[in-house]
C-alpha atoms as one frame of an Amber mdcrd trajectory, in Angstrom:
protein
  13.048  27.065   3.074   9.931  28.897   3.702   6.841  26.865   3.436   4.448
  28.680   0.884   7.219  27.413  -1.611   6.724  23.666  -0.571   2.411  24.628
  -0.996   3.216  26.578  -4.358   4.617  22.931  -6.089   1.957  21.008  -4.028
  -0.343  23.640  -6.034   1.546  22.922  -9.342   1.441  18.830  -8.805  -2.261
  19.129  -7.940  -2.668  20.986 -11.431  -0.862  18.516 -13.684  -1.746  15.215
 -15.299   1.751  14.568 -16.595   3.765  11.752 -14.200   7.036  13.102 -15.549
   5.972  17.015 -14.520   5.318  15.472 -11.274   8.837  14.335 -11.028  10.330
  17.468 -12.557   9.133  19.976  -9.442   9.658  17.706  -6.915  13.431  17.667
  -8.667  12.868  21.253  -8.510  12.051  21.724  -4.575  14.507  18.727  -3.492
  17.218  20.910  -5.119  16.022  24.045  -3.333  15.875  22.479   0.239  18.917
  21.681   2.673  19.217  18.286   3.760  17.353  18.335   6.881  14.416  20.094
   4.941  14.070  17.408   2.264  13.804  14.796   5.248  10.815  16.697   6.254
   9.253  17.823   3.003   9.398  13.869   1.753   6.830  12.960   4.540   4.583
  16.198   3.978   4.097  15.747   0.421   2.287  12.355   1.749   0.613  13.998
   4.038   2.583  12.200   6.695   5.114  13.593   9.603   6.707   9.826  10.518
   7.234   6.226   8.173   3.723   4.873   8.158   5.387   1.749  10.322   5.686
   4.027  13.448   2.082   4.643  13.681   2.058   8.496  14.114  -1.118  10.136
  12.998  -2.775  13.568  13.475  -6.184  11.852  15.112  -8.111  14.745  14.658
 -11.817  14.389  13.294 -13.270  16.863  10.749 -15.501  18.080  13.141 -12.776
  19.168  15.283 -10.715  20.318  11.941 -13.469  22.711  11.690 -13.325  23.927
  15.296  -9.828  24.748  14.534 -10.564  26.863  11.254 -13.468  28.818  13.304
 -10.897  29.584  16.021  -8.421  31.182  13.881 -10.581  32.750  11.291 -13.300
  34.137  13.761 -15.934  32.976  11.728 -18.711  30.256  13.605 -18.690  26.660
  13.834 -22.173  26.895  12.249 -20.531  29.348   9.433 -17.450  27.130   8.932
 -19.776  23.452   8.621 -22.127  25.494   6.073 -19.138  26.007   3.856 -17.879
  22.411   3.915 -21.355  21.360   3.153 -20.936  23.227   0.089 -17.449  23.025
  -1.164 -16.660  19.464   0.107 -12.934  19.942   1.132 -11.987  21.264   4.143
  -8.643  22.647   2.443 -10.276  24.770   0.573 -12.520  26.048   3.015  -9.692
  26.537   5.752  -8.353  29.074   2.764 -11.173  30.444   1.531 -11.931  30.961
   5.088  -8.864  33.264   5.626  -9.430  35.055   2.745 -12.702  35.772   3.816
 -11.644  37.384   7.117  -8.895  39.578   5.166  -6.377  38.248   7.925  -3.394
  40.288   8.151  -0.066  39.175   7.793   1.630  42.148   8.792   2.357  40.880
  12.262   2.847  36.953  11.515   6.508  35.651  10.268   6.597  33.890   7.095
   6.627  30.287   8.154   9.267  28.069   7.447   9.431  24.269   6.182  10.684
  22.999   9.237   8.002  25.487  11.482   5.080  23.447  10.033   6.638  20.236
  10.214   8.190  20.698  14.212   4.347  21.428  15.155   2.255  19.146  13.004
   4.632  16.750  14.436   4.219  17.752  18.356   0.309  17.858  17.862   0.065
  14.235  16.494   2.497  12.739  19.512   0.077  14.351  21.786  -2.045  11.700
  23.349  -4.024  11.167  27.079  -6.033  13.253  28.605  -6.573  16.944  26.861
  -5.263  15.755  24.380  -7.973  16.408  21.433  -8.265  20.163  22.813  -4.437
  20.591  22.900  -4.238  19.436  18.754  -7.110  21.851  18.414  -5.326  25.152
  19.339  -2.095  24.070  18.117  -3.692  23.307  14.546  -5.606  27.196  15.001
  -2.527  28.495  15.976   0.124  27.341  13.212  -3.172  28.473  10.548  -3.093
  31.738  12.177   0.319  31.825  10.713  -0.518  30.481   7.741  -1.673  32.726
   4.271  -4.306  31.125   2.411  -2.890  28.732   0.515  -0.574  27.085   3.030
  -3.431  26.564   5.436  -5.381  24.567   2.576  -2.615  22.132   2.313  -2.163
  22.210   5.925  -5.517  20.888   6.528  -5.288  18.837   3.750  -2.656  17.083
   5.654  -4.118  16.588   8.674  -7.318  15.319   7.587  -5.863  12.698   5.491
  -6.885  14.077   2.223  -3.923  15.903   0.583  -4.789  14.486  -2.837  -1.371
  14.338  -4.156  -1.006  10.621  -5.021   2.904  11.271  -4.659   4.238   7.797
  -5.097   7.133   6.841  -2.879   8.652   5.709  -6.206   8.026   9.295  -7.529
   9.901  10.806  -5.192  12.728   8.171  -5.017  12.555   9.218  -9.025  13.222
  12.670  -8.297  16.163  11.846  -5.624  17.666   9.658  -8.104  17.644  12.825
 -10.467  18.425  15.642  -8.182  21.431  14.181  -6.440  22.654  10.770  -8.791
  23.055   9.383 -12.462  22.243   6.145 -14.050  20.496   2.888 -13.281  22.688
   1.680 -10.540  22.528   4.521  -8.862  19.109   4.996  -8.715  18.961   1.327
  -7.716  21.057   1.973  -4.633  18.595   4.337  -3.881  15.581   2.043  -3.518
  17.905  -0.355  -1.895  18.396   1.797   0.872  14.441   2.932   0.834  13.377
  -0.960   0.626  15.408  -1.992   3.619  14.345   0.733   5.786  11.123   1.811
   4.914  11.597   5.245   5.459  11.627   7.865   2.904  12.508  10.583   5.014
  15.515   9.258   6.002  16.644   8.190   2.718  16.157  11.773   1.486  17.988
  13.051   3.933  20.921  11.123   3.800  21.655  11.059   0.114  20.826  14.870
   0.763  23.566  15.412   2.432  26.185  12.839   2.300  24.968  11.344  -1.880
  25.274   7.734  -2.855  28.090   6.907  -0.523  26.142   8.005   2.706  23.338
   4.670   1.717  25.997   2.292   2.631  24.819   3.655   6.617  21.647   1.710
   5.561  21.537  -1.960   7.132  18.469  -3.897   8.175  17.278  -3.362  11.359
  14.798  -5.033  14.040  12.076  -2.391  14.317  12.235  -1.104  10.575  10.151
  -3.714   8.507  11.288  -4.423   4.991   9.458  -4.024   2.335   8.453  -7.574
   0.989   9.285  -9.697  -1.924   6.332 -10.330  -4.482   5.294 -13.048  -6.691
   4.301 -12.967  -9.854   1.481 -15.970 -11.340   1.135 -18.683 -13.836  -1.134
 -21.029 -14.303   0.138 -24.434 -14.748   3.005 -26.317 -13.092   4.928 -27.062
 -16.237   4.622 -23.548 -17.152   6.336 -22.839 -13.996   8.890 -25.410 -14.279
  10.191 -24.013 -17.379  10.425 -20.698 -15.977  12.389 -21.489 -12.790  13.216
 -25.099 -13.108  14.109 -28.019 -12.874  13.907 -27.888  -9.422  11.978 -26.101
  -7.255  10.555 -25.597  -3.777   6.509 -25.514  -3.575   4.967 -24.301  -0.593
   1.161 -23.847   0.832  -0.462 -20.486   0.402  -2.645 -19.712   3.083  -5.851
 -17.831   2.917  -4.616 -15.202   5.625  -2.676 -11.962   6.409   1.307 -11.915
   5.363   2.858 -10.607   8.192   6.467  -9.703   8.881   7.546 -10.516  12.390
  10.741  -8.340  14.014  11.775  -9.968  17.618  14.169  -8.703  19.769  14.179
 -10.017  23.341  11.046 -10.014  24.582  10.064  -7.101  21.992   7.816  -8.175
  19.388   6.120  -6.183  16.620   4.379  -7.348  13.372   3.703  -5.474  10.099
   1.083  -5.538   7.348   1.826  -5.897   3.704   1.751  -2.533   3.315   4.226
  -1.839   6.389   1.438  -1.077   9.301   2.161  -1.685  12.362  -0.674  -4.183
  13.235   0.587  -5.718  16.850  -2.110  -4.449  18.630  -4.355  -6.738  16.610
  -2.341  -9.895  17.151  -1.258 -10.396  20.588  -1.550 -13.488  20.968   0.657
 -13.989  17.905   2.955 -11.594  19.598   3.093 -14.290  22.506   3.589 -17.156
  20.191   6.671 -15.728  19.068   8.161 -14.563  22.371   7.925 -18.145  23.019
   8.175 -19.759  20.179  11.355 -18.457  18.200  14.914 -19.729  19.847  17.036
 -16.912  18.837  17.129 -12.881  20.375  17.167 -11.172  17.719  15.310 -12.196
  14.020  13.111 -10.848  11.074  10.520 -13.383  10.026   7.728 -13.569   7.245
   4.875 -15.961   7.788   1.167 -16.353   7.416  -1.296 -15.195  10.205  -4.274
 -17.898   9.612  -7.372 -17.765  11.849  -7.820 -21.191  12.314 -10.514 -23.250
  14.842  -9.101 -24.581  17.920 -11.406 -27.493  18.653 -10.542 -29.019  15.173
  -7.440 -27.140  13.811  -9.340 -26.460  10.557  -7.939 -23.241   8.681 -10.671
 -20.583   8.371 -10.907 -17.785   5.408  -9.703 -14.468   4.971 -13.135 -13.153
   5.726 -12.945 -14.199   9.264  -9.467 -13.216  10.237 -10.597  -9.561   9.422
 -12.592  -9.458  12.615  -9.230  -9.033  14.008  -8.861  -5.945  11.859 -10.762
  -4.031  14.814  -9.872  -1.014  17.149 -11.778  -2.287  19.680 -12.463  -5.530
  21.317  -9.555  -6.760  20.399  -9.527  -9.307  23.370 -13.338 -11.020  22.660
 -12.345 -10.960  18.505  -9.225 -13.264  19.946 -11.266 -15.392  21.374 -13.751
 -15.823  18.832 -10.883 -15.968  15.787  -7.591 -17.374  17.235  -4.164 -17.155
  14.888  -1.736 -19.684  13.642   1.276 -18.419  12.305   2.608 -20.670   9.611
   6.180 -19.497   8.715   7.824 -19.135   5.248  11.043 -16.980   5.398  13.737
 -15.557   7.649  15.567 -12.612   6.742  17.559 -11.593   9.907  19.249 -12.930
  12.713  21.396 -11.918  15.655  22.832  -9.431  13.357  23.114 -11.161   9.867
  21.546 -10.361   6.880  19.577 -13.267   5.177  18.639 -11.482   2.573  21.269
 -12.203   0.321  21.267 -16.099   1.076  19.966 -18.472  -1.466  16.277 -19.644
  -0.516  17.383 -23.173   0.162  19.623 -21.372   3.129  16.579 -19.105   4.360
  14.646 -21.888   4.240  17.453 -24.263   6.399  17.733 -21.432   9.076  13.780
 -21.141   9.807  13.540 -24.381  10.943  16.015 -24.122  13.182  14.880 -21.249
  15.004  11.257 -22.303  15.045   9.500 -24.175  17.772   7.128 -26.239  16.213
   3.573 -26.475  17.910  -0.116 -26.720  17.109   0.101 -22.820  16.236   4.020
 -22.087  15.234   4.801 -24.129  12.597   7.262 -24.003   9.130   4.735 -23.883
   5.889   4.731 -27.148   4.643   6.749 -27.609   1.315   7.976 -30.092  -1.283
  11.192 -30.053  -3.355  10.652 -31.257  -6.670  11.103 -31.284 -10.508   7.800
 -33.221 -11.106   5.116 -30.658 -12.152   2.363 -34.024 -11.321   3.599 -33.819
  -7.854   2.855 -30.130  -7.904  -0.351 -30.319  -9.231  -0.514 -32.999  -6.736
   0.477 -31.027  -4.056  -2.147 -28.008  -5.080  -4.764 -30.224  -5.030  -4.151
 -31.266  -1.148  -3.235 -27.467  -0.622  -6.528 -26.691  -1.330  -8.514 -29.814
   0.157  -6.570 -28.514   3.660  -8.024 -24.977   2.880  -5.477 -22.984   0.989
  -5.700 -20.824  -1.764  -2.592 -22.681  -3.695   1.181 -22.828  -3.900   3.702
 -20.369  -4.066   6.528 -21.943  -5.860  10.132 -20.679  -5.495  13.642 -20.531
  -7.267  15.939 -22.371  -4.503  18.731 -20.159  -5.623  16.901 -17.108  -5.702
  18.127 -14.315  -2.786  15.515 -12.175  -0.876  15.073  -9.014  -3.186  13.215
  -6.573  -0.768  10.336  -4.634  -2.459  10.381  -6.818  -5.969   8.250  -9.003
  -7.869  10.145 -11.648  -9.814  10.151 -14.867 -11.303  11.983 -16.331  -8.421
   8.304 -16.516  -6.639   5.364 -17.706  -8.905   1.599 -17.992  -7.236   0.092
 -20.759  -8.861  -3.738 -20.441  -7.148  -7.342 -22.329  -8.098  -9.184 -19.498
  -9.561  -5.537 -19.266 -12.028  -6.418 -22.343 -12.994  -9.976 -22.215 -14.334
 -10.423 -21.561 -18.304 -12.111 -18.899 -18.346 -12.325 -17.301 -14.625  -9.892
 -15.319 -12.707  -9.729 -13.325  -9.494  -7.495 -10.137  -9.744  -7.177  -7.122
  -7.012  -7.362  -3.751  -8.970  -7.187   0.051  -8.225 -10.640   2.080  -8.021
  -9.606   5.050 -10.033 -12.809   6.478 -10.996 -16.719   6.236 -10.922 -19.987
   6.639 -12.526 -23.007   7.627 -11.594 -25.483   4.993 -11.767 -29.288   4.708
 -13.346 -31.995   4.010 -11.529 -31.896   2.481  -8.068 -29.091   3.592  -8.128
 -29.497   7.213  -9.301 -27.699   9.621  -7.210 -25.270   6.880  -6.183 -22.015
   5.600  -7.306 -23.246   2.524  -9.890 -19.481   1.065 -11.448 -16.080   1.957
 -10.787 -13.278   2.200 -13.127 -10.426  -0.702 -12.227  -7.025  -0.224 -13.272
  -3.995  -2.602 -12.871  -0.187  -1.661 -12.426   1.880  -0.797 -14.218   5.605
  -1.264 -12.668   7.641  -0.427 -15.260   5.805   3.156 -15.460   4.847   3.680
 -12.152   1.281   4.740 -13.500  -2.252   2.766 -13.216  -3.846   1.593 -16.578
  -7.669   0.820 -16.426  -8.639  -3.011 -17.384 -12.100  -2.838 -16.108 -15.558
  -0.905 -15.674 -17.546  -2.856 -12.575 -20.921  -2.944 -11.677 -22.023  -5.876
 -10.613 -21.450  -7.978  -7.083 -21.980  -4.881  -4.841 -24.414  -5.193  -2.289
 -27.090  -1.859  -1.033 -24.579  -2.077   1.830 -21.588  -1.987  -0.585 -23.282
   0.865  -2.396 -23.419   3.202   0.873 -20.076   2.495   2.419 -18.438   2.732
  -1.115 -18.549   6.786  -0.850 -17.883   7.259   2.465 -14.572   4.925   1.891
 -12.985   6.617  -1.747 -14.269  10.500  -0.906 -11.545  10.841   0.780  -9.787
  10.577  -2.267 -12.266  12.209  -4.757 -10.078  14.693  -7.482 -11.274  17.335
  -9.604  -9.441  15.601 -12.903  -7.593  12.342 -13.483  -4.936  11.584 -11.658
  -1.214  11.814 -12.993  -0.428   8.246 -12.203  -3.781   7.123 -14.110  -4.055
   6.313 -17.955  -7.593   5.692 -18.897  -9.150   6.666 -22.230 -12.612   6.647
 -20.359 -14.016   9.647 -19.309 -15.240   9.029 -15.581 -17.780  11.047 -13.835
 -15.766  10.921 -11.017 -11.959  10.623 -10.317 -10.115   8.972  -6.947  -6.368
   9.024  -6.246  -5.266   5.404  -6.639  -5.373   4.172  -3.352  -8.423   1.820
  -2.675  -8.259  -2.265  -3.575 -10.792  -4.805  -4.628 -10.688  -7.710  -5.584
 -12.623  -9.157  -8.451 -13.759 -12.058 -10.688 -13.865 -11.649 -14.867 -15.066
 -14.381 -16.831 -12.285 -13.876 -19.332 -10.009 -11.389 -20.725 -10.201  -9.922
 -24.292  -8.462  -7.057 -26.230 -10.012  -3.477 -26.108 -10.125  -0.923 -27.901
 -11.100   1.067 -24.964  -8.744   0.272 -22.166  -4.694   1.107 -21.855  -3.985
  -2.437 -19.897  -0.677  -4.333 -21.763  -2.221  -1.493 -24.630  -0.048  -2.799
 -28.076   1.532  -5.789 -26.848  -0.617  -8.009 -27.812  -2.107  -6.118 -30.974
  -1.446  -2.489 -31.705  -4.243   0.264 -30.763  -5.861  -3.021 -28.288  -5.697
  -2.978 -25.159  -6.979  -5.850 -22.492  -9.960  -5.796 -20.548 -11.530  -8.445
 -17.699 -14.968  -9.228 -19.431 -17.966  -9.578 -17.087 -16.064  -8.690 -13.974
 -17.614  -8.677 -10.958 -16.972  -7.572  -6.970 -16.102 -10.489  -4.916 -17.408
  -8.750  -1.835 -13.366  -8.214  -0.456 -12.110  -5.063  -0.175  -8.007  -5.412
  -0.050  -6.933  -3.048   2.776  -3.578  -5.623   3.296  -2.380  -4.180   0.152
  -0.975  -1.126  -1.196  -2.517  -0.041  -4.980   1.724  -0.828  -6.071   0.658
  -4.082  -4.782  -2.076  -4.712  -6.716  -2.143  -7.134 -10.006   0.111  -5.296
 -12.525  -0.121  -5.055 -16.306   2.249  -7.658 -16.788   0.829 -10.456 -14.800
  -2.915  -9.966 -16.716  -0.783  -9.961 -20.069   0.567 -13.486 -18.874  -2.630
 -14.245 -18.034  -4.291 -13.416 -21.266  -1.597 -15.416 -23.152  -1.864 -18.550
 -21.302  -5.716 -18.301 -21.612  -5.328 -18.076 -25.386  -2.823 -20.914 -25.311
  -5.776 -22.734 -23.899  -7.886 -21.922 -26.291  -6.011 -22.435 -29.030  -5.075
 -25.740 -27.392  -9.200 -26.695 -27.552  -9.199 -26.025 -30.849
């Protein structure tokens, strides 16, 4: 497949604001491409050449993008800058760029799918010494091959800003389409996709071999799994009656989930959203090495910095100083990790997943070493919802956020959010305030001091059932002169010309982002709208809800995905137990 095609959809998915025309040209290119082609064109269309959990990126800097585009164009650094200064994308000035020196094609092949793939891929393993000026002239090279319009999305690619806000639901959408029928199948699908992680491969194999071939798919050390999510409630009995009458509750910690994958002495740990994040936690590495019994296991637990001279827990605020490039080995002084362990999911080649809690539960213990900094979260069995609210209380006293209460029956279901986990947190439990992590999907320009600045951002929440984002919230207030400066440099990235596909918003913002950057915030309350889509008719027809007063909490959410962020259905649970209050009052 030759790659201008591949660029010609990415052209027609940038253009549309229609989730469902998304899904019908990817359908359309999957069913173009061979097997080996779809592999490839799944990670491109995220602007990606590897699974995000191998850690392969392009590393080059725009300055250096621009080097590239003056080397193959023959047009000055000085020339190229100018133009970037005034269009703002470097994909579009890499093609208008082209244009502008008439390049001829006459002597370049047409480039194929595989072509740009095989040497974006090359240039970002390249790494040591010469390495930056290497990427450089293999990046002018494959645009000097490239017509106009490929080398924009080239670019795009490797600077991180492709702008597609291709879901890796979308695309397991259009596999289900292009190559199975029905529910179940599509289901087998994401099976396969939540066990591995890796898109590419998923593509490829139901490519070429259909449903049957995902039976190959197994978990493995070295592949994190996408992890199990809770949903929320706000009262013990409330959870009782949902997953009753007994269940296990368990501390939440104020830290970083983190799934652990040991083999022998090997030992790598993932982020939430499937990073590799080892190099930040070494010393958590070591812990393990040490501190699990078995060869070969898949864990989940809670990274906590925690002070070592009294063993007090210390907030997510100062764990993030962990979050660093470099300096890793003075931040692990200064903020030393606990890891306090909730699940097991593998080990010595058996899947856990499948197991009732109670038996997940059973087997961590036994493989743990307990010590000052390895332990089993602590955890109560009951059927009493006082000795849960009991048990929050203390949770919090000791310096966690709640519980997280669980179905003991309930199996591992990788990439979910179900009933069989429920968060039952403080701020849940207020009247009227709440905490909720929603998607920046769009801005407006502020007044006054903060004329010519960014001054509120339009919040959506989830929606799971629809794959899109529906806006709950227009926010102001809680960012800091600080906030206001980074803000830009953080979401231009992923600054659109229109709406995204993915977004439903009946507001008309000044600017729009692909939905990619969490916050969390604080709302007083929530009410019906009649001008945002969130839970829009379920509670009253033409209303939809909105957080009231919200307001930044000063945390940015970089440990989670915007598919991870509150979804529609959680606020509408939310807005019905705080009217169940009220009504309660009255």
């Amino acid at each position: 497949m030759l790659f201008r095609e591949v660029a010609e959809i990415m052209e027609k998915i940038e253009d549309t604001t229609k989730r469902l025309e998304m899904t019908d040209l990817l359908v359309e290119l999957f069913r173009r491409a061979r097997p080996e082609e779809i592999e490839k064109i799944s990670y491109l269309l995220q602007g990606k050449v590897r699974p995000d959990y191998e850690g392969v990126e392009f590393g080059l800097a725009e300055k250096l993008i621009t080097r590239a585009i003056s080397s193959c164009t023959g047009l000055s650094a000085d020339e190229v800058e100018k133009m970037y200064r005034e269009i703002g994308d470097l994909g579009e000035v890499a093609e208008k760029a082209i244009i502008k020196k008439a390049q001829s094609k006459l002597v370049s092949r047409e480039l194929t799918v595989l072509d740009v793939y095989n040497r974006l891929y090359k240039a970002a393993l390249l790494s040591g010494k010469g390495a930056t000026m290497q990427k450089i002239g293999m990046l002018s090279s494959l645009l000097s091959d490239a017509t106009s319009k490929e080398a924009k999305y080239i670019v795009r690619m490797v600077s991180g800003k492709l702008r597609l806000g291709i879901a890796d639901y979308t695309i397991l959408d259009a596999l289900a389409v292009a190559y199975a029928s029905g529910k179940e199948d599509r289901a087998l699908i994401e099976r396969a996709y939540n066990i591995s992680s890796d898109l590419g491969a998923v593509a490829r194999e139901v490519a070429a071999g259909g449903l049957e071939a995902l039976a190959n798919f197994k978990i493995t050390v070295g592949k994190p799994i996408r992890p199990m999510l809770a949903e929320r409630l706000s009262s013990a009995v409330e959870i009782l009656g949902k997953i009753g009458p007994e269940v296990a509750a368990e501390y939440k910690l104020d830290g970083e989930r983190v799934q652990i994958h040991k083999s022998g002495e090997k030992v790598f740990l993932f982020s939430r959203r499937l990073e590799n994040i080892t190099h930040h936690y070494p010393d958590a590495a070591e812990l393990v090495k040490s501190g699990v019994k078995v060869r070969e296991a898949i864990l989940e637990a809670e990274c906590v910095a925690v002070d070592l001279d009294t063993g007090d827990m210390m907030p997510f605020q100062e764990l993030m100083h962990r979050r660093r490039k470099y300096g890793v080995e003075e931040a692990m002084e200064q903020y030393p990790v606990s890891l306090f362990f909730f699940d097991l999911l593998y080990v010595d080649g058996e899947d856990l997943t499948t197991q009732p809690y109670t038996v997940r539960r059973k087997r961590l213990t036994e493989v743990i070493s307990m010590s000052d900094r390895m332990m089993v979260v602590k955890q109560v069995i009951t059927g009493d919802a006082a000795e849960i609210e009991r048990m929050m209380e203390q949770a919090i006293s000791e310096g966690c956020e709640g519980l997280v209460v669980k179905d003991l029956n309930a199996p591992y279901r990788a990439g979910a959010r179900e009933w069989s986990w429920i968060k039952l947190k403080r701020e849940y439990k207020a009247e009227v305030v709440d905490t909720l992590d929603l998607v920046i999907v769009g801005a407006f320009w502020g007044r006054g001091r903060r004329a010519g600045k960014y001054g509120a951002f339009l919040l959506a929440s989830y929606d799971e059932e629809e794959d899109v984002f529906r806006t709950f919230a227009k926010c102001g207030t809680g960012f800091t002169d600080e906030d206001l400066e980074n803000f830009p440099k953080m979401l231009d990235r992923y600054r659109l010309a229109h709406r995204h596909a993915r977004v439903d918003s009946k507001l008309e913002a000044d600017i729009w982002f692909e939905p990619r950057v969490v916050i969390e915030v604080i709302v007083s309350e929530i009410t019906l709208s009649p001008i945002h889509t969130c839970g829009l008719g379920v509670i009253r027809e033409g209303s939809g809800l909105a957080g009231r007063f919200p307001k930044f909490t000063g945390k940015v959410r970089d440990d989670k995905a915007p598919e991870q962020a509150t979804s529609v259905t959680e606020i509408v649970e939310m807005y019905r137990r705080q009217l169940k209050k009220i009504e309660e009052v009255t």
